[in-house]
C-alpha positions as a printed Julia matrix, in Angstrom:
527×3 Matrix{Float64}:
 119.41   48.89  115.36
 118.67   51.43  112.29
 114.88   51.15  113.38
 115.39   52.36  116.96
 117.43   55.32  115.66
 114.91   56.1   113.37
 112.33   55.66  115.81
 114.61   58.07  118.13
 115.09   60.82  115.38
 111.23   60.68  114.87
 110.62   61.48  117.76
 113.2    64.28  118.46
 111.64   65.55  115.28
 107.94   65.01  116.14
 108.97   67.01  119.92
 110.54   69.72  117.95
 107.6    70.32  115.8
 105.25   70.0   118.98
 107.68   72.66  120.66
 107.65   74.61  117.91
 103.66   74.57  117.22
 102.98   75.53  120.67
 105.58   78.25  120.76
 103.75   79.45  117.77
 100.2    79.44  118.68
  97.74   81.62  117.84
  97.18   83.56  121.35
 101.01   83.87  120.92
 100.57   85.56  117.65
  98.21   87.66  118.62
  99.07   88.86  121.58
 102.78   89.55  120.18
 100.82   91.84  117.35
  99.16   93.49  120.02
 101.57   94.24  122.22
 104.06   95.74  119.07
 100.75   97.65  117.81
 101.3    99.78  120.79
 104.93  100.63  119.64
 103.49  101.75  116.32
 100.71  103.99  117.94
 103.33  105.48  120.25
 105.63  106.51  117.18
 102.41  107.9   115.44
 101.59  110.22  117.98
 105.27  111.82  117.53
 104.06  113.22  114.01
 100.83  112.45  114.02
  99.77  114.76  111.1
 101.43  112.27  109.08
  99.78  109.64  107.02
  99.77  105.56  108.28
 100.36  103.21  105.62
 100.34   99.22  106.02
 103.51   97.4   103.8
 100.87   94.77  102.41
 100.48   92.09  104.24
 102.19   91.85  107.52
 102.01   95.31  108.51
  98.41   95.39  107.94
  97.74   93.81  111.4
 100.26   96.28  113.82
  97.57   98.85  113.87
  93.49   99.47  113.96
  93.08  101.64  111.58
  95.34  103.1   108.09
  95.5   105.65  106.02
  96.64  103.65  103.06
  98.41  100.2   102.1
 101.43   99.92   99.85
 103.2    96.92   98.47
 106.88   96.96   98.7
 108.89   93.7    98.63
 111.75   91.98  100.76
 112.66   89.54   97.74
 113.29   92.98   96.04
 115.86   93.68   98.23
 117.77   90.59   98.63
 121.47   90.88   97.93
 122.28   89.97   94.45
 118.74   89.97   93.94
 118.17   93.97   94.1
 115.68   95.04   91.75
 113.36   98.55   90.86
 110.08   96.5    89.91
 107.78   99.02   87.6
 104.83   96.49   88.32
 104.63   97.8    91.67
 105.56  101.52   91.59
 103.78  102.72   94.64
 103.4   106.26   93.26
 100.14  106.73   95.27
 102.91  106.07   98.49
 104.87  108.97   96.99
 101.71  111.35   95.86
 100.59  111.11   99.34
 103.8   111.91  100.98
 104.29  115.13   98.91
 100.78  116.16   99.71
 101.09  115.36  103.76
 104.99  116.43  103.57
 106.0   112.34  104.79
 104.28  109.21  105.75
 104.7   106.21  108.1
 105.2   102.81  106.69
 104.75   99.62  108.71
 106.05   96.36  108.38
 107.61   93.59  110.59
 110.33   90.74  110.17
 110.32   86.96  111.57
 114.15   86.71  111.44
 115.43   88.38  114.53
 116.57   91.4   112.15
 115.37   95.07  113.43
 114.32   95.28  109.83
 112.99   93.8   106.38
 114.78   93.85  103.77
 112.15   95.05  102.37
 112.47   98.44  104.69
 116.44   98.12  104.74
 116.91   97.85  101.08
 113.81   97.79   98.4
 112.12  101.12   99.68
 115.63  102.91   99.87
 116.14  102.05   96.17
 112.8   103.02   96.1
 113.41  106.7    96.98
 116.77  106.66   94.91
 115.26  106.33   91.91
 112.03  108.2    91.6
 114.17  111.07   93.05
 116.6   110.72   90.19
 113.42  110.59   87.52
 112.03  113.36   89.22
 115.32  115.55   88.76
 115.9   114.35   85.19
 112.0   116.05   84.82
 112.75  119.17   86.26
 115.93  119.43   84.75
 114.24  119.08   81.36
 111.39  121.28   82.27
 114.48  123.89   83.27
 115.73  123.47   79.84
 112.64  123.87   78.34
 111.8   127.48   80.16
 115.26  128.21   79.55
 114.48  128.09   75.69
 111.41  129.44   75.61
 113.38  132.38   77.86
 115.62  133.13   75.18
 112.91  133.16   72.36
 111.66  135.82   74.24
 111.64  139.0    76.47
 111.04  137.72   79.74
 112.29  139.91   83.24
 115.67  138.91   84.84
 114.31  137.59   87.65
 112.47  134.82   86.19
 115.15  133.88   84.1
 117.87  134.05   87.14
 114.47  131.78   89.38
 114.29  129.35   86.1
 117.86  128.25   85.98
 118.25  127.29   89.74
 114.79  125.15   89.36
 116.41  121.83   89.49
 119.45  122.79   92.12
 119.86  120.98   95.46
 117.81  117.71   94.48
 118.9   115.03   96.63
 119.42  111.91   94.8
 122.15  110.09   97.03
 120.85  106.19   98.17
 120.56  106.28  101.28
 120.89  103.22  103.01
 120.98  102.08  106.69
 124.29  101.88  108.17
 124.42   97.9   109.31
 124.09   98.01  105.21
 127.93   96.57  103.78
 129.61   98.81  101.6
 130.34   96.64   98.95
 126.4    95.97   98.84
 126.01   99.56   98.54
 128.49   99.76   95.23
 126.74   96.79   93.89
 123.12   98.79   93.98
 125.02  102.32   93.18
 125.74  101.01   89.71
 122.11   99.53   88.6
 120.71  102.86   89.88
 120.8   104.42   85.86
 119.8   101.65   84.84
 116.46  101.16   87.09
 116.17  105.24   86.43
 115.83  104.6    82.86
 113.54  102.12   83.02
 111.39  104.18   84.87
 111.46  107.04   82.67
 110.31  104.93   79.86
 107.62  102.98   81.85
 105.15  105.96   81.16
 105.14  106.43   84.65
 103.27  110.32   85.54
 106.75  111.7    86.88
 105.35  115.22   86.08
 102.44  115.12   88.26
 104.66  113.44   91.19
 107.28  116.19   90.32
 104.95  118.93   90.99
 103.35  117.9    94.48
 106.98  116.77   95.95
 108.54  119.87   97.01
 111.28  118.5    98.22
 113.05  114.81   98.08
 112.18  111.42   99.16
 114.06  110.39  101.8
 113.75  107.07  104.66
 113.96  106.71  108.0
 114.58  104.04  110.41
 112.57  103.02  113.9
 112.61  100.32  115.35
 112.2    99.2   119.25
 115.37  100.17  119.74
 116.0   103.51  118.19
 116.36  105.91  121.03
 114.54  108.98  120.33
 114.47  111.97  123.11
 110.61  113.18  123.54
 111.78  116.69  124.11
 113.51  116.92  121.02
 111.47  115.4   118.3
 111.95  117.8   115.52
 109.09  119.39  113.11
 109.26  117.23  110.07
 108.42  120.57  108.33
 111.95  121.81  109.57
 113.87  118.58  107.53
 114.85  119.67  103.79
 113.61  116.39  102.24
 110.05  114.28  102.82
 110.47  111.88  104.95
 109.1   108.38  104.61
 109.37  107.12  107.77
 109.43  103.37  108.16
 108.5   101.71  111.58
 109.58   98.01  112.34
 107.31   97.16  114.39
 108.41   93.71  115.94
 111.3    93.38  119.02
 114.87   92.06  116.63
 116.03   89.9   119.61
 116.32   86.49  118.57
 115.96   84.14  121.26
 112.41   82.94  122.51
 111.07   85.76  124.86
 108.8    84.23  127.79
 106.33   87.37  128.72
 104.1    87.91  131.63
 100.94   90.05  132.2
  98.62   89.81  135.6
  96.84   87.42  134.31
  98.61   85.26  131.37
 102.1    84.39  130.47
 103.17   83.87  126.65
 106.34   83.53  123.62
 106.52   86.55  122.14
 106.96   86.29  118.44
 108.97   88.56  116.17
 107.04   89.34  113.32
 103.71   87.36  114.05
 101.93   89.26  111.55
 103.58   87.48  108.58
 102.28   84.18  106.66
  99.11   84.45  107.96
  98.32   81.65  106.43
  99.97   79.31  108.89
  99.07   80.62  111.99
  95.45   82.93  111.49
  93.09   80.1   111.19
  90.95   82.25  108.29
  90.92   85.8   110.8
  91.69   88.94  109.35
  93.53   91.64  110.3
  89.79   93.58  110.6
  88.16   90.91  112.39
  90.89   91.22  115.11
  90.98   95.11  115.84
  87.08   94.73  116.13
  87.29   92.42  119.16
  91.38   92.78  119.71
  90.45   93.44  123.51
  88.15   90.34  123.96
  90.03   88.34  122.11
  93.37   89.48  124.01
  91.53   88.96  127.87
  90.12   85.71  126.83
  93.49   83.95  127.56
  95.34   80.94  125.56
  93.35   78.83  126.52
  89.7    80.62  125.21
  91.89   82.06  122.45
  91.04   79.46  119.59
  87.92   78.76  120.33
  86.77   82.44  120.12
  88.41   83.12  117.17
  86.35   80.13  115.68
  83.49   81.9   116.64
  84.43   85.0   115.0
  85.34   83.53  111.97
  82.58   81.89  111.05
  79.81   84.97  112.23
  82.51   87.09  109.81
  81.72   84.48  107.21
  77.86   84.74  107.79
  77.85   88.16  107.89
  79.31   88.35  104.44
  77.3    85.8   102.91
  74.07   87.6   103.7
  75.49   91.09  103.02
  75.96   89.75   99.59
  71.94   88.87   99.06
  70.04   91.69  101.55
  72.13   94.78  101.87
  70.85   97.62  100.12
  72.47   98.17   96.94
  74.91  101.13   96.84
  74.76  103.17   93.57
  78.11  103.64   92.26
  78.49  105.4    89.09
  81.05  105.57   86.44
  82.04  108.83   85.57
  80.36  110.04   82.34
  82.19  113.06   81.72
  82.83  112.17   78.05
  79.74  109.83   76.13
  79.94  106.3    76.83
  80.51  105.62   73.17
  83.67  107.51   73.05
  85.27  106.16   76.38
  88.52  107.13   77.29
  91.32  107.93   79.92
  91.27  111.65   80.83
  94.4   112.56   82.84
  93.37  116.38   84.02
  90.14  115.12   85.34
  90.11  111.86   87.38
  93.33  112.07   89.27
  93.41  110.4    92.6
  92.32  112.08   95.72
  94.61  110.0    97.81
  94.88  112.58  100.57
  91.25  111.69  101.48
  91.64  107.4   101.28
  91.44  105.76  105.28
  91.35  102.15  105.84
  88.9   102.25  109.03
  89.21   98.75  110.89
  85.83  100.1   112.85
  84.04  100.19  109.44
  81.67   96.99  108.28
  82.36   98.3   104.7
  86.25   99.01  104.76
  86.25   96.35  101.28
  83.27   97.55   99.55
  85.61   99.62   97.21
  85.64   99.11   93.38
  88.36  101.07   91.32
  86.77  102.47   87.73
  90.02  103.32   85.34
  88.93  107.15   84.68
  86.64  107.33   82.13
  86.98  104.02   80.38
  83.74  102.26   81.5
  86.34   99.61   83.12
  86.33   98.74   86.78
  88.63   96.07   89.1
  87.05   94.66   92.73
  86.17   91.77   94.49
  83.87   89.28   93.85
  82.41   89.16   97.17
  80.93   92.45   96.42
  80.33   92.37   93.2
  76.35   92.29   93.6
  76.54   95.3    96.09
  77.59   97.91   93.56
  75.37   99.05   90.34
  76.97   98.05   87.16
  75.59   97.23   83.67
  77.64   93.91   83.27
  80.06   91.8    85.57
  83.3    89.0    84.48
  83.62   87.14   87.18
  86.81   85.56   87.46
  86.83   83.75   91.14
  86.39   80.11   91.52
  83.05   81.0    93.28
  80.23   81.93   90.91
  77.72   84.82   92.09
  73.97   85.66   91.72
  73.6    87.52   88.66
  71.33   88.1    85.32
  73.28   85.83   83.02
  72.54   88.06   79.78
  74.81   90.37   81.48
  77.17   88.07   83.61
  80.06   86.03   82.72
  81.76   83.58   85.13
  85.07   82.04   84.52
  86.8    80.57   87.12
  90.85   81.0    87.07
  93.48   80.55   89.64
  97.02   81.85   89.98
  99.93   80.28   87.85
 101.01   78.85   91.15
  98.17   76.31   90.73
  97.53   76.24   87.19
  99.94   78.13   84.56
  97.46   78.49   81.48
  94.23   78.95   83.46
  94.3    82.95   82.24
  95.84   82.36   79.01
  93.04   79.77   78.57
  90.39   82.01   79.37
  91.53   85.2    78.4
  89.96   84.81   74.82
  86.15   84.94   76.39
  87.11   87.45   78.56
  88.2    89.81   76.36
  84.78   89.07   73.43
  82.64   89.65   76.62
  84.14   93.1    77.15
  84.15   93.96   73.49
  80.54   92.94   72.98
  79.13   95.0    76.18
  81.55   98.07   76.42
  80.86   98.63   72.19
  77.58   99.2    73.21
  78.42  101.4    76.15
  78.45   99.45   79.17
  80.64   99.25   82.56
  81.33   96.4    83.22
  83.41   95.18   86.66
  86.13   92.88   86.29
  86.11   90.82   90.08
  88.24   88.08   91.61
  88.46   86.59   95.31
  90.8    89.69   95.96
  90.53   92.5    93.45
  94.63   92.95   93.31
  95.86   89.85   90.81
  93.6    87.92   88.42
  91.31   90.46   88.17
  93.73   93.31   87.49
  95.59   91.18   84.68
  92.09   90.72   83.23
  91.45   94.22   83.12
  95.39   95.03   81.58
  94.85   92.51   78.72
  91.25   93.72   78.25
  92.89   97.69   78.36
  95.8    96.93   76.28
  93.5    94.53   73.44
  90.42   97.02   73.02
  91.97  100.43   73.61
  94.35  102.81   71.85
  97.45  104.22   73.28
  95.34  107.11   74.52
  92.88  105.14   76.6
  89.96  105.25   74.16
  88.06  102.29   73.33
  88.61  101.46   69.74
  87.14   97.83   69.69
  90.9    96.27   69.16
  91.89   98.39   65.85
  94.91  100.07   67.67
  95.98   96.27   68.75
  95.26   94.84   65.32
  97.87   97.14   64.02
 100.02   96.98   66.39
 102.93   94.61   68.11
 102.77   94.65   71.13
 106.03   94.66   73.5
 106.61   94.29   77.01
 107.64   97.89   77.54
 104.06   98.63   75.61
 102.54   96.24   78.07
 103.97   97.53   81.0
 103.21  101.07   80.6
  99.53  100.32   80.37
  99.55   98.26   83.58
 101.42  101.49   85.48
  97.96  103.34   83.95
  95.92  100.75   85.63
  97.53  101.2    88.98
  97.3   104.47   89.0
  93.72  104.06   89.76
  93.91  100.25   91.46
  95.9   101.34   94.38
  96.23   97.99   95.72
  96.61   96.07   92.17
  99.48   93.43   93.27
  99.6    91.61   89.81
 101.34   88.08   89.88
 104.75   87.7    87.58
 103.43   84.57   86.45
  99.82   86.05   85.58
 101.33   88.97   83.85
 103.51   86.26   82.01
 100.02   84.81   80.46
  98.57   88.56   79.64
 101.94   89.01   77.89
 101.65   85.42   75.56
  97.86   85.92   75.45
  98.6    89.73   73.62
 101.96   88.72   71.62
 100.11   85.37   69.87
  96.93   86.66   68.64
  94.79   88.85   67.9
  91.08   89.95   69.53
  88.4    87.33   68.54
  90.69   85.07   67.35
  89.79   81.44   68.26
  93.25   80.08   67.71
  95.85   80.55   71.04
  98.31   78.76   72.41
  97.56   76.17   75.18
């Protein structure tokens, strides 16, 4: 008897999972992204002098082309789990919103929600916060002129301008409405808290202070926000910048059986997230290039197409990687190589002028140099494509290269393996000491340029350079003990320049014991 009603629930759970996998097939996916990345283009066009940006990863595939990516998590804002995370400031979301006066941000949610939490919460605190650093900044730069006003003879009118400099500087939170109160009073009273921590993170609130004229403030769309076409206001008119976040995926919740003229489907909420489990190795690039083939082809061709893309994608990389012609990319060499350092005034970021083109073959080949420092963070799979004196190679996949100048060592995330960077991080950092002593750039890579690489990079900044940014050969770190505020401040200096850095908790974890237990060239480190 207990074998038949096992057999019975096996079965009920083997039809469930067979419901479930063909509700949630791939021409489903797709065609549900398509079909909300017209949403998203119809919202653009309301303001459409305002920048695109993709919340990393989902939203990268509602639209075919970006301005810029961000990274801004929903675990973030989880009740009782709120949290400001200085490891992923997104002050190049903020620089370009001052400089465009707002931005778009795009992002979708599985749940039947209308929004993230990620858009309803962690981006609201967000706003909150670097709006209360920002008006901590001005109201010390107020008390500063205010001194230096009474030391001397300065006009009336500057003085009266000076001491209404920080006045009218919103720093409410401003939260969506379906948003609880007592939720609200929970994240009201960790708002000092997260506003300290960012004022000692050695975050550049000055520069941010001086492009945002006026505050940071969100918005909500989603497919069901009525908006009235003849009324759309100037978003020059508003007294704060708006950063305007688009949901892009329908909220209802129940299974939504669509029709076109020549197809039917199950629309999907949110398709664009975990593509792991549904994209069969296509990328969000790879899509928007055929999106209309791939879209006409039907269910049935859907799979087998894809396939087919997929692997010409693949082919297309690997030769790009031996016959393209190599692209010279310089570091800058506005100070000698031999005295390599970080120079504020001169390299910062021209985000205004960064586009993610899905049209573009090259939309990857991007490698980040950290100013003047001789350092730079990309991917392995174009590693060989750009002109460098030396290369640490950190991907599982080893690359063509001249191994008096090469190093490959092979690590993977802590999810697989939790001492594969503390492991290696000794090499890594004598490889980098011997070659950038003698003046060399040399490109730290990895399979995606945003997590092993960039922790590479922050324990090779924080073991061979000073506190300035100039390459000492590990004097400064000899000297000195190294904490996780120190640490943390010098990875906010490497994003400033890595855009996209996503760094891992449980990598930065190993940069962290690799710099607190020893000391550069040591051979001794904990396994």
């Amino acid at each position: 008897m207990e074998d038949k009603d096992d057999s019975g629930q096996l079965s009920i759970y083997r039809a469930a999972r067979t419901i479930k996998r063909r509700d949630n097939s791939l021409y489903n996916a797709l065609r549900s992204i398509y079909d909300d990345s017209v949403f998203v283009g119809e919202i653009f066009q309301l303001w459409p002098d305002l920048p695109l940006l993709a919340n990393l990863r989902c939203g990268l595939w509602y639209s075919r082309s970006f301005h810029a990516t961000c990274y801004f998590k929903s675990t973030d804002g989880h009740n009782n789990n709120w949290s400001f995370n200085t490891s992923r400031l997104n002050l190049h979301v903020a620089q370009l919103a001052g400089q465009k006066g707002g931005c778009f941000i795009v992002d979708a949610t599985r749940r039947g929600k209308r929004f993230p939490d990620s858009m309803s919460k962690t981006i609201p605190i967000w706003t909150c916060v670097l709006n209360r650093s920002i008006r901590n900044h001005r109201h010390r730069m107020r008390q500063t002129a205010l001194l230096n006003i009474e030391e001397s003879s300065t006009s009336d009118e500057y003085s009266e301008d000076t001491r209404h400099m920080s006045v009218d500087w919103d720093c409410y939170l401003h939260l969506p409405l379906w948003v609880s109160g007592t939720e609200r009073a929970s994240i009201e009273k960790r708002l000092e808290e997260w506003t300290q921590q960012l004022d000692a993170s050695g975050a550049d609130i000055s520069s941010l202070a001086s492009c945002l004229k006026k505050p940071l403030r969100p918005l909500w769309i989603s497919q069901k926000t009525v908006i009235w076409l003849n009324e759309v206001p100037d978003h020059e008119s508003w007294d704060f910048t708006p950063i305007i976040l688009v949901s892009a995926s329908s909220p209802s919740g129940v299974v939504q059986r669509r029709t076109s003229s020549e197809f039917s489907w199950n629309y999907i909420p949110g398709a664009g997230d975990d593509e792991e489990s549904w994209a069969r190795g296509l990328t969000p690039s790879v899509f928007w290039n055929r999106a209309y083939d791939i879209i006409n082809a039907g269910p049935e061709l859907c799979n087998q197409m894809v396939a087919d893309l997929v692997e010409k994608d693949r082919v297309y990389r690997a030769r790009r990687g031996e016959d393209v012609p190599q692209v010279t990319v310089k570091a800058p060499k506005l100070v000698p190589s031999s005295d390599h350092c970080l120079n504020e005034s001169q390299f910062s970021l021209d985000i205004a002028n960064m586009n993610i083109d899905r049209n573009s073959s090259d939309e990857d080949c991007v490698i980040s140099w950290l100013g003047s420092t001789n350092l730079a963070v990309g991917t392995s799979q174009n590693a060989g494509v750009f002109k460098v004196d030396c290369i640490l190679n950190c991907d599982k996949e080893s690359i063509s290269a001249d191994p008096k100048t090469y190093l490959h060592l092979p690590m993977v995330t802590s999810k697989f393996d939790r001492f594969s960077l503390l492991n290696n991080l000794p090499s890594a950092v004598n490889f980098a000491k011997l070659n950038l002593s003698q003046g060399n750039t040399l490109l730290i890579c990895c399979d995606n340029g945003e997590d092993i690489s960039v922790c590479i990079c922050l324990a090779i900044f924080t073991a061979l350079f000073d506190d300035e940014g100039t390459f000492d050969g590990g004097n400064f770190f000899s000297k000195t003990c190294i904490t996780k505020l120190e640490m943390r401040r010098r990875l906010i200096t490497i994003c400033k320049y890595v855009v996209n850095a996503r760094p891992s908790r449980g990598n930065l974890k190993q940069v962290f014991s690799f710099l607190s237990g020893g000391r550069v060239g040591s051979a001794d480190r904990p396994t």
